[in-house]
Jmol script that loads the backbone (N, CA, C; Angstrom):
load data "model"
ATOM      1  N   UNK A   1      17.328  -1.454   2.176  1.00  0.00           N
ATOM      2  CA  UNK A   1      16.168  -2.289   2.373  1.00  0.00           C
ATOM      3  C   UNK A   1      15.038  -1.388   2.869  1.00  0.00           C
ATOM      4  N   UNK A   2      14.159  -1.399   2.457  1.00  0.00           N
ATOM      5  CA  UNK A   2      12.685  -0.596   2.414  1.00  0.00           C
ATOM      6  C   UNK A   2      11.265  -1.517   2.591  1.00  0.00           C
ATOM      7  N   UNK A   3      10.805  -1.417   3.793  1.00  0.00           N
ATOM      8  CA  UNK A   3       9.686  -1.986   4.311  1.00  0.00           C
ATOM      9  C   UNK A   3       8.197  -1.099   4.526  1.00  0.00           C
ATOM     10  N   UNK A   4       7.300  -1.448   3.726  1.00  0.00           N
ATOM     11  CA  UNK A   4       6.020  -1.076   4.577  1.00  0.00           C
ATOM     12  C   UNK A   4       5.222  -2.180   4.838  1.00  0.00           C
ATOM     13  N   UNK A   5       4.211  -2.007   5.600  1.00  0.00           N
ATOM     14  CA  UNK A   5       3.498  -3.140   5.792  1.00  0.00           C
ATOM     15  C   UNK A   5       2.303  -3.826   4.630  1.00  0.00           C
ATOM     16  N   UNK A   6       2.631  -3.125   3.623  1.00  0.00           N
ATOM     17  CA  UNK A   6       1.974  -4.277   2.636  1.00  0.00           C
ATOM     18  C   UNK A   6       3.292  -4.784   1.904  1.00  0.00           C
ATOM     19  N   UNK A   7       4.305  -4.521   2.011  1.00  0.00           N
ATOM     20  CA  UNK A   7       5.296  -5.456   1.587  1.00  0.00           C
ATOM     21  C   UNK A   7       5.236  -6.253   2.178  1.00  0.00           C
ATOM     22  N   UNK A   8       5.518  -6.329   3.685  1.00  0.00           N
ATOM     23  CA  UNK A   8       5.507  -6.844   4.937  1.00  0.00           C
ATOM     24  C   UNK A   8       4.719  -8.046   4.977  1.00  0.00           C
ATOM     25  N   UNK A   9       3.353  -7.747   4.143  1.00  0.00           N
ATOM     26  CA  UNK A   9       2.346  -8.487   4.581  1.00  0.00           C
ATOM     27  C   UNK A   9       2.765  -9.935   3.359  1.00  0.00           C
ATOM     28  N   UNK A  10       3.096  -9.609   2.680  1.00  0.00           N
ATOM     29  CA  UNK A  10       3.592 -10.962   1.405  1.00  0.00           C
ATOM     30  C   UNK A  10       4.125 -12.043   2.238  1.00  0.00           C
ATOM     31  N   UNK A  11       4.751 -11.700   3.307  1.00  0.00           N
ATOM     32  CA  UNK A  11       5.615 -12.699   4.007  1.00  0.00           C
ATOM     33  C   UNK A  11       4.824 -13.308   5.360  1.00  0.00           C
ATOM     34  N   UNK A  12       3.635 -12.939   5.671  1.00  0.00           N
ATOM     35  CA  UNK A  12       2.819 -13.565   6.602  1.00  0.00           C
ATOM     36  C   UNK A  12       3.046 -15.100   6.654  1.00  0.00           C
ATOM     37  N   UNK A  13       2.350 -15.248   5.399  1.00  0.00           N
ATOM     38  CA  UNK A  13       2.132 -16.837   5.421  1.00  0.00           C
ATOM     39  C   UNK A  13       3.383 -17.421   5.040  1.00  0.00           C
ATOM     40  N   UNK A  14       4.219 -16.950   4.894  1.00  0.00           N
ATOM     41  CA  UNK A  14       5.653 -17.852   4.685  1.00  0.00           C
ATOM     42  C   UNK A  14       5.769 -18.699   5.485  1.00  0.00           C
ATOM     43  N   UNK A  15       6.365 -19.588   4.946  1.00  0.00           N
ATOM     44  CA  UNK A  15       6.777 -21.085   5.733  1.00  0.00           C
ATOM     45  C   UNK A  15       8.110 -20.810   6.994  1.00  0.00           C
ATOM     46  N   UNK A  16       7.564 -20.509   8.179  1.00  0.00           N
ATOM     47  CA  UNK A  16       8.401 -19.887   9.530  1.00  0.00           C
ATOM     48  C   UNK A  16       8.864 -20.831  10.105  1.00  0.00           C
ATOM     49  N   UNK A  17       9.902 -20.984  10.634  1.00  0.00           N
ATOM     50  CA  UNK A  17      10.753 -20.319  10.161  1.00  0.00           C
ATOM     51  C   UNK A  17      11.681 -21.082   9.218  1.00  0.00           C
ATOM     52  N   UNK A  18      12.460 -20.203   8.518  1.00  0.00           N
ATOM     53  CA  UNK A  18      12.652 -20.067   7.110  1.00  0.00           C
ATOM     54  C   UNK A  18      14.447 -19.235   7.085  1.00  0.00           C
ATOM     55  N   UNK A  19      15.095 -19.944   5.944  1.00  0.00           N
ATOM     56  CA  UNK A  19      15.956 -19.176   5.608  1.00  0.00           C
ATOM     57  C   UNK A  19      16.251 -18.406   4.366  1.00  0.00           C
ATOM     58  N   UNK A  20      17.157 -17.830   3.758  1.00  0.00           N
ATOM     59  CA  UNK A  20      16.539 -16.389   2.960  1.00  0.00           C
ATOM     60  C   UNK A  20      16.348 -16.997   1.483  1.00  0.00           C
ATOM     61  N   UNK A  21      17.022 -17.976   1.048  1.00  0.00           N
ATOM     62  CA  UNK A  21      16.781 -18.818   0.040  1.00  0.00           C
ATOM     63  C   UNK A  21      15.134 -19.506   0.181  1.00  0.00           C
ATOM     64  N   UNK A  22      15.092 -19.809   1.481  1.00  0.00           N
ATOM     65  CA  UNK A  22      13.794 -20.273   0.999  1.00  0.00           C
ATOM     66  C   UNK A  22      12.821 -19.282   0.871  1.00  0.00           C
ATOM     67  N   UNK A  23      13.076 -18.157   1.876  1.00  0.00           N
ATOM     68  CA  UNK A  23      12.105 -17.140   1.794  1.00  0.00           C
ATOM     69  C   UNK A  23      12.014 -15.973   0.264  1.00  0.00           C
ATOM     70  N   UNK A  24      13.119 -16.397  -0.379  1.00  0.00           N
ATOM     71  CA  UNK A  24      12.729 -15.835  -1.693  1.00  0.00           C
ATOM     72  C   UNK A  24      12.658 -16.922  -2.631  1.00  0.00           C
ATOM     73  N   UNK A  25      12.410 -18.454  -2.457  1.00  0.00           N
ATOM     74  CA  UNK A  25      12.004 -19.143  -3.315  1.00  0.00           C
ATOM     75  C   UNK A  25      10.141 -19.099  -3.044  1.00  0.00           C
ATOM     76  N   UNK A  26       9.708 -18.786  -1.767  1.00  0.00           N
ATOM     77  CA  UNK A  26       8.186 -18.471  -1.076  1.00  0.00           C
ATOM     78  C   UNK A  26       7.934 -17.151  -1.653  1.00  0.00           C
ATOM     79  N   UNK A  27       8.508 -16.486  -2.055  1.00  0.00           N
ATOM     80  CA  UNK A  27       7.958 -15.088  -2.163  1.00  0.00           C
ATOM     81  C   UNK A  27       8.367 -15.378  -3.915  1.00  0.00           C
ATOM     82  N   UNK A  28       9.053 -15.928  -4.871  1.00  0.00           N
ATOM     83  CA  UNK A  28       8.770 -15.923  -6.115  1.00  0.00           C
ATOM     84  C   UNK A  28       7.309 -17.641  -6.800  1.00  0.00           C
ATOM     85  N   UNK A  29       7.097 -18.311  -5.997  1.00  0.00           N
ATOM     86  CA  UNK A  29       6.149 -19.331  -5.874  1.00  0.00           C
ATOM     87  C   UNK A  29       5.040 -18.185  -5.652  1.00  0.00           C
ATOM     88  N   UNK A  30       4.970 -17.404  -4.822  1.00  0.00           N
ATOM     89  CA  UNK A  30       3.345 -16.855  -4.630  1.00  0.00           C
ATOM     90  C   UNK A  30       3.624 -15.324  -5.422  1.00  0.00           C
ATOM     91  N   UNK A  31       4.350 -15.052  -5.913  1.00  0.00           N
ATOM     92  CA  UNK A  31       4.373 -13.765  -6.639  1.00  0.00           C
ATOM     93  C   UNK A  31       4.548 -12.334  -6.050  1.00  0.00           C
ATOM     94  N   UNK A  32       4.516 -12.383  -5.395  1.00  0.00           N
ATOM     95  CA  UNK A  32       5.237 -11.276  -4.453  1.00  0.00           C
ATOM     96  C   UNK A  32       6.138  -9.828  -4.911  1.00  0.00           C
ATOM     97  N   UNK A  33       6.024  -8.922  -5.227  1.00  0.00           N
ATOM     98  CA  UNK A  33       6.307  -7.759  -5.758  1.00  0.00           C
ATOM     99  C   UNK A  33       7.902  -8.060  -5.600  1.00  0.00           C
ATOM    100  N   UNK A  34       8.352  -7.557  -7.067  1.00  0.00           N
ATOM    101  CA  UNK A  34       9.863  -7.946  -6.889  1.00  0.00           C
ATOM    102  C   UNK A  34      10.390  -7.016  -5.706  1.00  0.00           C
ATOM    103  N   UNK A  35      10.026  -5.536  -5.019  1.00  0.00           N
ATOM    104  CA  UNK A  35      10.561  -5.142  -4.161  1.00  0.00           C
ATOM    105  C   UNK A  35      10.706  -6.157  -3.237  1.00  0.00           C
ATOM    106  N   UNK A  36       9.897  -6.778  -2.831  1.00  0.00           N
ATOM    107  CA  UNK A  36      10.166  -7.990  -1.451  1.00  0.00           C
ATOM    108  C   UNK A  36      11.012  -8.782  -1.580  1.00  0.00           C
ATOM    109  N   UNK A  37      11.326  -9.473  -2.721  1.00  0.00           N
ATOM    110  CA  UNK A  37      12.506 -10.046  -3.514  1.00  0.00           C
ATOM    111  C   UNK A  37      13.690  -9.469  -3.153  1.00  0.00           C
ATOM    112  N   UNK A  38      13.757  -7.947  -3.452  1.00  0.00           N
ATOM    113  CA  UNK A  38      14.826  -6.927  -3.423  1.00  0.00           C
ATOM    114  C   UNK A  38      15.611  -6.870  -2.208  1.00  0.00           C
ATOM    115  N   UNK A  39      14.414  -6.378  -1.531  1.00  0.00           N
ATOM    116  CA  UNK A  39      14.632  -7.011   0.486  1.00  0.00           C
ATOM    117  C   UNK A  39      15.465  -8.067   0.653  1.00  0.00           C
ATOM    118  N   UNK A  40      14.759  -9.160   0.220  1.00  0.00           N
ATOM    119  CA  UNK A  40      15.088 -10.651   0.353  1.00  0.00           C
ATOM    120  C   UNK A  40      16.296 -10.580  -0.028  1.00  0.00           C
ATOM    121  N   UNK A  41      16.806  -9.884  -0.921  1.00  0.00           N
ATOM    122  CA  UNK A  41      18.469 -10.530  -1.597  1.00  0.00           C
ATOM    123  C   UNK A  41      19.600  -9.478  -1.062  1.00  0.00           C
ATOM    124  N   UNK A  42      18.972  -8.436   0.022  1.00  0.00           N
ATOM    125  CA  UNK A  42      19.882  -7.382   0.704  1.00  0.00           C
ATOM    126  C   UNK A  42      20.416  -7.867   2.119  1.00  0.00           C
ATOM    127  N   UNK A  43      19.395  -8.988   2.322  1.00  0.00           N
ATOM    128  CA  UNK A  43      20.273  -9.801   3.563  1.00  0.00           C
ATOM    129  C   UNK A  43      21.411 -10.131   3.887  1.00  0.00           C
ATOM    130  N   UNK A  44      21.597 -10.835   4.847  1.00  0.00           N
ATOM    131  CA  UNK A  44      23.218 -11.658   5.005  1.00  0.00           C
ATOM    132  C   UNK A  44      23.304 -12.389   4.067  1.00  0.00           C
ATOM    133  N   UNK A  45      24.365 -12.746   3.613  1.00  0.00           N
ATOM    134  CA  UNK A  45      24.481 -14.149   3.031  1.00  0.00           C
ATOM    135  C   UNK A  45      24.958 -15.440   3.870  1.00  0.00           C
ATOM    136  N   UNK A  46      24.163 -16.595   3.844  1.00  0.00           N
ATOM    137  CA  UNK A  46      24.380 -17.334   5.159  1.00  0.00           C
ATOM    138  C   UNK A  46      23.310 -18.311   4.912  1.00  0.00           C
ATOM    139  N   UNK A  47      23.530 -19.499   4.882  1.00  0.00           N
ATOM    140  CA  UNK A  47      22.567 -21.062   4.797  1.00  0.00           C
ATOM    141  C   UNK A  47      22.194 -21.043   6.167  1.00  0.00           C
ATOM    142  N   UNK A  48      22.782 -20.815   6.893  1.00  0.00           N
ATOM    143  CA  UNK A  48      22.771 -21.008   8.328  1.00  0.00           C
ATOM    144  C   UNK A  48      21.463 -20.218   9.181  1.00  0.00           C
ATOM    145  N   UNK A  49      21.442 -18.883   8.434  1.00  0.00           N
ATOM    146  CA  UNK A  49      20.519 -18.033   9.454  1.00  0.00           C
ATOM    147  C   UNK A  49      19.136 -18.479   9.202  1.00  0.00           C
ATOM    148  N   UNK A  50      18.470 -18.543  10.039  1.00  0.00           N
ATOM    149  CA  UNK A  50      17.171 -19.111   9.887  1.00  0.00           C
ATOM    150  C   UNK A  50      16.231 -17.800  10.672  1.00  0.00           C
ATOM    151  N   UNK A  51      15.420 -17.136   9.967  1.00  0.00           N
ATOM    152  CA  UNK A  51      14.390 -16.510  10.711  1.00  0.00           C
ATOM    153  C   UNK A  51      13.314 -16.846  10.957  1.00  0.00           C
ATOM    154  N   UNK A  52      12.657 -16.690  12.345  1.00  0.00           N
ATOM    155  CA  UNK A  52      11.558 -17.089  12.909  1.00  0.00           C
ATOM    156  C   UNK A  52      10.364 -16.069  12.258  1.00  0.00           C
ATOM    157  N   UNK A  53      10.460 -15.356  11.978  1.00  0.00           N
ATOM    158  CA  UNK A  53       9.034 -14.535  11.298  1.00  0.00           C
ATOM    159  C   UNK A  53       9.329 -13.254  10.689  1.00  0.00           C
ATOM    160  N   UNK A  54       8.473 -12.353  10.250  1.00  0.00           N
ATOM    161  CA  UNK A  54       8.923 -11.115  10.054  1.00  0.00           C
ATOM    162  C   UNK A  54       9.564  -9.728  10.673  1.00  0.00           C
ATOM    163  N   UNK A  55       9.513 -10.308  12.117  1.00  0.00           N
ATOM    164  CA  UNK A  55      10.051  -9.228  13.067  1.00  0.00           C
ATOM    165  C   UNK A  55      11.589  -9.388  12.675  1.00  0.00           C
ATOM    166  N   UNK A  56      11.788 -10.679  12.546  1.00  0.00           N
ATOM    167  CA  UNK A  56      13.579 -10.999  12.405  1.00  0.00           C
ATOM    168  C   UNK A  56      14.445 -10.068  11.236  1.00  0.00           C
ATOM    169  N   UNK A  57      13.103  -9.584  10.053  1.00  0.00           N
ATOM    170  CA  UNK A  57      13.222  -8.649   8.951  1.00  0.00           C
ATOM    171  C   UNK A  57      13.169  -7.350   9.475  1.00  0.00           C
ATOM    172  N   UNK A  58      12.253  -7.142   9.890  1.00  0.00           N
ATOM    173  CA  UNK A  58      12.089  -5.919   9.783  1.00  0.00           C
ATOM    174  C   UNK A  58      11.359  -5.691  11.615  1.00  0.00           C
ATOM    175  N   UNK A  59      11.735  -4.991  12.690  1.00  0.00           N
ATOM    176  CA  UNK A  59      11.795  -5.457  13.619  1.00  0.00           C
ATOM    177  C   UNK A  59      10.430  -4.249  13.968  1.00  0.00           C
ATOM    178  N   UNK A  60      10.216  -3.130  13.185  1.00  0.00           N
ATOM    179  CA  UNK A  60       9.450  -2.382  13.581  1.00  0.00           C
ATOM    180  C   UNK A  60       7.786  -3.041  12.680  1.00  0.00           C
ATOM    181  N   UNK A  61       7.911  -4.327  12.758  1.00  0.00           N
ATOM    182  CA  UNK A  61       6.696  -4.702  11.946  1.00  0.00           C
ATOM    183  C   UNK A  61       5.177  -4.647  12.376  1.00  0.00           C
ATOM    184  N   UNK A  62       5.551  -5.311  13.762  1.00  0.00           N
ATOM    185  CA  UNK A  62       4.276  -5.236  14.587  1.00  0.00           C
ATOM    186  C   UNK A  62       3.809  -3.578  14.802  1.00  0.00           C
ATOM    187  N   UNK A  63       4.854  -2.442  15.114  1.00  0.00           N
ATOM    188  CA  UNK A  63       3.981  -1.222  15.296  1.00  0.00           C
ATOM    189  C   UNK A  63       3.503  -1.302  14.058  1.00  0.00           C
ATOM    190  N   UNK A  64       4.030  -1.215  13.038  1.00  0.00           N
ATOM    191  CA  UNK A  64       3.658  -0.621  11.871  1.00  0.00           C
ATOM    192  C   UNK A  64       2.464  -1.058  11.416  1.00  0.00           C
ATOM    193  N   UNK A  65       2.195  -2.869  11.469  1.00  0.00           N
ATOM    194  CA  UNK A  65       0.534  -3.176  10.732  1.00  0.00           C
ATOM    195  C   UNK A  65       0.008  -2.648  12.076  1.00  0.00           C
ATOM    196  N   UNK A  66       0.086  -2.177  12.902  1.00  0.00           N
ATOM    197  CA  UNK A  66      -0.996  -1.782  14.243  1.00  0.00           C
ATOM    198  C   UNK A  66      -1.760  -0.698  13.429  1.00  0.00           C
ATOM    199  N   UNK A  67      -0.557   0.522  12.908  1.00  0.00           N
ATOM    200  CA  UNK A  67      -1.401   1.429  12.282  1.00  0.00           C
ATOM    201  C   UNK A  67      -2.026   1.394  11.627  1.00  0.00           C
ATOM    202  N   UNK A  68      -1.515   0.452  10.340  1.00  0.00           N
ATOM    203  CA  UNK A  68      -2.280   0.518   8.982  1.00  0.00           C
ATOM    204  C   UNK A  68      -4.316   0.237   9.311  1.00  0.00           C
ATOM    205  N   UNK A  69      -4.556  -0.259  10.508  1.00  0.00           N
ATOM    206  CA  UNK A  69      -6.025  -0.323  10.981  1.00  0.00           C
ATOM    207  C   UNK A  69      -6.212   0.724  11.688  1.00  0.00           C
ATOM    208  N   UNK A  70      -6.770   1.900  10.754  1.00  0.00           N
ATOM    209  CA  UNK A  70      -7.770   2.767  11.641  1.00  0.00           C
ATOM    210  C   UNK A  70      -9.107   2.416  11.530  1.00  0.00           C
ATOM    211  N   UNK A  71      -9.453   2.763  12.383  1.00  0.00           N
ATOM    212  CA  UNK A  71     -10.931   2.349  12.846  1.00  0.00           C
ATOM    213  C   UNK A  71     -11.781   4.002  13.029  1.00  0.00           C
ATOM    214  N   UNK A  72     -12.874   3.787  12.360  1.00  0.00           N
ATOM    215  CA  UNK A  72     -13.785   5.576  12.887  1.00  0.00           C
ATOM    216  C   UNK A  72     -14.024   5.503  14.553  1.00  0.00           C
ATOM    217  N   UNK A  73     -13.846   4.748  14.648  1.00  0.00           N
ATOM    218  CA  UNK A  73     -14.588   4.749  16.291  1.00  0.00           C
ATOM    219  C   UNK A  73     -13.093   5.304  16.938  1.00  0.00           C
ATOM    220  N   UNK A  74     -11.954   5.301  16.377  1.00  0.00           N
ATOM    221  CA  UNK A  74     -11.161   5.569  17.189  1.00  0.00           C
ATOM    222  C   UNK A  74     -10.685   6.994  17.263  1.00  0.00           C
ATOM    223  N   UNK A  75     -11.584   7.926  16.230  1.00  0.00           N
ATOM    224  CA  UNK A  75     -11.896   8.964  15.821  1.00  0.00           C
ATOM    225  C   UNK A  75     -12.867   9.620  16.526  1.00  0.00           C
ATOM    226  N   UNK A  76     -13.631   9.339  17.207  1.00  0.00           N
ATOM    227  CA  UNK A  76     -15.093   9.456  18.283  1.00  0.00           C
ATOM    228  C   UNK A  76     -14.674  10.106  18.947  1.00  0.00           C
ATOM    229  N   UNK A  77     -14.984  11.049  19.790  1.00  0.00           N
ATOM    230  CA  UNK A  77     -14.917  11.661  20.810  1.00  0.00           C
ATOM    231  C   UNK A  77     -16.320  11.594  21.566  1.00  0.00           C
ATOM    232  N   UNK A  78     -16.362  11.597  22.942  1.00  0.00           N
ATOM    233  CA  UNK A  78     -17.200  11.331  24.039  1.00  0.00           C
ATOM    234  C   UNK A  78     -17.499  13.031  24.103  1.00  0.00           C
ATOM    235  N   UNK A  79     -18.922  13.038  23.880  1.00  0.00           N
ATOM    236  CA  UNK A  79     -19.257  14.356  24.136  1.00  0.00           C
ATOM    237  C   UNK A  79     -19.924  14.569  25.620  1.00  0.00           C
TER     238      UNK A  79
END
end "model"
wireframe off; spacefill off
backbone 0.3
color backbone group
């Protein structure tokens, strides 16, 4: 299973929380790169598990979109 945060990002608006059937019936309804799909079908198998958001996927999610925003100002140096 292979995550970056624009994979990552397909699953924002998913219907939370969610189990993996539904989350790859949400991710083939909005079109979603079959890699996310791929993800989606490397899970447990289990009716039961229900995830609350994308951290439950992929747990390093929040650092990761932190980076994807650089900003120039954060590039500045105080002379």
């Amino acid at each position: 299973m292979f995550w970056t945060p624009e994979l990552a990002s397909y699953l924002e608006d998913a219907p939370w929380p969610a189990t993996k059937e539904e989350l790859i019936d949400y991710c083939n309804r909005t079109g979603a790169p079959l890699q996310v799909i791929d993800n989606l079908l490397e899970l447990e198998e289990s009716d039961e598990i229900t995830y609350e958001g994308i951290e439950d996927l992929w747990p390093e999610y929040e650092a990761a979109s932190d980076d994807m925003f650089f900003s120039e100002d954060d590039d500045q140096y105080d002379s």
